[in-house]
N, C-alpha and C positions, 0 to 999 in steps of 0.2 A: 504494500500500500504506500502512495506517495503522499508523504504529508508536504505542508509548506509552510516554512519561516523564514522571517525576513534576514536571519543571520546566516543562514544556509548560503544566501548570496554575496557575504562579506560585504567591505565597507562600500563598494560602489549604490548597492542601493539604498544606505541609509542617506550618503552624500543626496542624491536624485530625489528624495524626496522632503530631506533638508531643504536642497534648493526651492523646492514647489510649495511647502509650508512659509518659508521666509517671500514667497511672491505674494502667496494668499493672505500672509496679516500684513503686507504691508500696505500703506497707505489706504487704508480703510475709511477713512473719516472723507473719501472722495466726495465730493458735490455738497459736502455738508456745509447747512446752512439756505444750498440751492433748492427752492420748492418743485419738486417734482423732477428731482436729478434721477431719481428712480420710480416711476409710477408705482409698479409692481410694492412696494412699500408703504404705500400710502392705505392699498389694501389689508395688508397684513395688519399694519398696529391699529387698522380701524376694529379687525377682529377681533384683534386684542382687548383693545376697549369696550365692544361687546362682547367679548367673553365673562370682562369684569362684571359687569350686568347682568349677567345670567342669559344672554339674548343665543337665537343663532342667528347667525351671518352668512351669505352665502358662499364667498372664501372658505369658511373653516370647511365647509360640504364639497367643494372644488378639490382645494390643497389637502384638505382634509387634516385629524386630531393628530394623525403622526407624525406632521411635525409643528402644529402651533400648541401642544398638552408641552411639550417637552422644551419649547423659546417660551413658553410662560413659564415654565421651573424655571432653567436658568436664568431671564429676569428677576422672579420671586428671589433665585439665592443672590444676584446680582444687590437685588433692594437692602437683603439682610448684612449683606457685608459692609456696605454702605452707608446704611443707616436710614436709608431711602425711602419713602412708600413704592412698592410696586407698580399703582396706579402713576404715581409719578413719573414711570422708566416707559408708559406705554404711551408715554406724549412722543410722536412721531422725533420733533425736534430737540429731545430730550438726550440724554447720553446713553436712553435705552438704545438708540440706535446702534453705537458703537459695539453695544454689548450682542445686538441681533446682529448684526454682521460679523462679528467675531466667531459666534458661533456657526456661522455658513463655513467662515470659514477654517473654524473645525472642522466639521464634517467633510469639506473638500479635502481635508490634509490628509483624513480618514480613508477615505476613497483612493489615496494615491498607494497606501499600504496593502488596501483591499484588492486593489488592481494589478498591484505585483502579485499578490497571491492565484489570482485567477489565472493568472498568465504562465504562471508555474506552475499551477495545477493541469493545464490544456499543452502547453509545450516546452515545460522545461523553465530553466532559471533566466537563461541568457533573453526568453519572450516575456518573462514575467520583467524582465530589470528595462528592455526596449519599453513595454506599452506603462509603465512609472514613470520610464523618462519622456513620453511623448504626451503623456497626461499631465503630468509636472510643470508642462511649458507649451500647453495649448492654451490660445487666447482668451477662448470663450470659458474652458473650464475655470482662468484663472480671473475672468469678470466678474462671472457671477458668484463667487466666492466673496466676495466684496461688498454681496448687497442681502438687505433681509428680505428672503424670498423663501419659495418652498425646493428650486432647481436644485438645491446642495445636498437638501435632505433624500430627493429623491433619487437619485445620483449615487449618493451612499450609498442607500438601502437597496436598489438596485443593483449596486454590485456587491452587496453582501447577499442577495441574492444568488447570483452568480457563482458566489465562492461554494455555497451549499449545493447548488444545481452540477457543478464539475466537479464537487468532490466526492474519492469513494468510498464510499459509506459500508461498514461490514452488514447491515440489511436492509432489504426492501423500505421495511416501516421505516427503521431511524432517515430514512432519505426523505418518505415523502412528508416527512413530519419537519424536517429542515429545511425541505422546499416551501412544504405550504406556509411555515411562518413566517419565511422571508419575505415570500410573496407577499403574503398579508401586511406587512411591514411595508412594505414597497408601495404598495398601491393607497395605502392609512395616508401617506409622504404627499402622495399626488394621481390623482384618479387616474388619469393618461398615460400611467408609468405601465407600459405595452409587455408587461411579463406572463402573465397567464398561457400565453402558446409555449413558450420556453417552459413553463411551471409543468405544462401537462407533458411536454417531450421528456423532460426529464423524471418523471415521475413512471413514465411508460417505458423510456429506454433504462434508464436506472444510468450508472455510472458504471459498469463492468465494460464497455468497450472503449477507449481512446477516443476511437469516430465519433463517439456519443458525445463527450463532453465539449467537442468543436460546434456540431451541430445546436447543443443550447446554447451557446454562444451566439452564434449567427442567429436564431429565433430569439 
């Protein structure tokens, strides 16, 4: 059985995705202060807002709880450190924003570990260390890291997806029980997050063939 760690690859992959962590915090606080530097934002802490209300919203139904249950904890701990009200951190122009992009991009930095691992799970070390460093210093991955949205989160969870769907599992059950909860997890992040074809290939093919785990990939 091939498992995968990120030290298996020595220091070139920690380097690669150093570098892609230090892209992703850095200059965070872009457009701030600029109203509608990010639309896509303006949605989110409105949900916010009404989540403190007890309301639904229809973002949270969109983007869905997995991932604005989890930017209201980390604001909530954000408040406590603080000393802040929470309500406080969900003013768009407030430095909760700092804190919601922060954590985007976390999760982007997450995805670049996850990425090595699928990559080495489907073909080896040398494909897992290429698709980190090509992820690491793609534009887009490296924007939207930058902004409080749901893209980061779904992105994550989608390739932690992935890592469950290519990896091989000693039975049937323990696979499709780490498929369906990724899934689940993936699609809670952002309804649109097109894993369900891949969820059932893999759950049908299983992981005992090589071809298989390419194949969910590409679905």
């Amino acid at each position: 059985m091939r498992h995968a760690s990120l030290g298996a690859a020595g220091p070139l992959v920690a380097v690669l995705i150093a570098a892609g962590v230090l892209l992703r915090f850095t200059a965070l606080d872009f457009g701030w202060g600029v109203p509608n530097a990010r639309p896509d934002e303006n949605g989110v802490f409105g949900t916010l807002t009404q989540m403190d209300e007890g309301r639904l919203f229809p973002p949270l139904v969109a983007y869905g709880g997995g991932y604005f249950y989890p930017l209201d904890a980390v604001l909530h701990a954000a408040a406590a450190v603080t000393g802040r009200s929470a309500r406080s951190l969900h003013d768009l122009y407030s430095n909760g924003l700092l804190v919601a992009r922060a954590w985007s991009a976390a999760l982007s930095s997450v995805t670049l570990a996850l990425t090595y691992v699928v990559g080495r799970q489907v073909g080896g070390r040398v494909v897992g260390a290429v698709a980190a460093a090509l992820l690491a210093a793609t534009p887009l991955a490296v924007r939207e890291a930058h902004f409080a949205k749901a893209d980061t989160a779904a992105a994550a969870m989608v390739t932690l997806f992935l890592v469950a769907a290519t990896r091989s599992w000693r039975s049937d059950g323990t696979r499709a029980l780490a498929v369906g909860a990724s899934a689940g997890l993936a699609l809670s992040t952002k309804l649109c997050a097109g894993v369900l074809p891949a969820a059932a290939l893999a759950v049908v093919a299983g992981s005992r063939a090589h071809a298989a785990r390419r194949l969910v990939v590409a679905a």
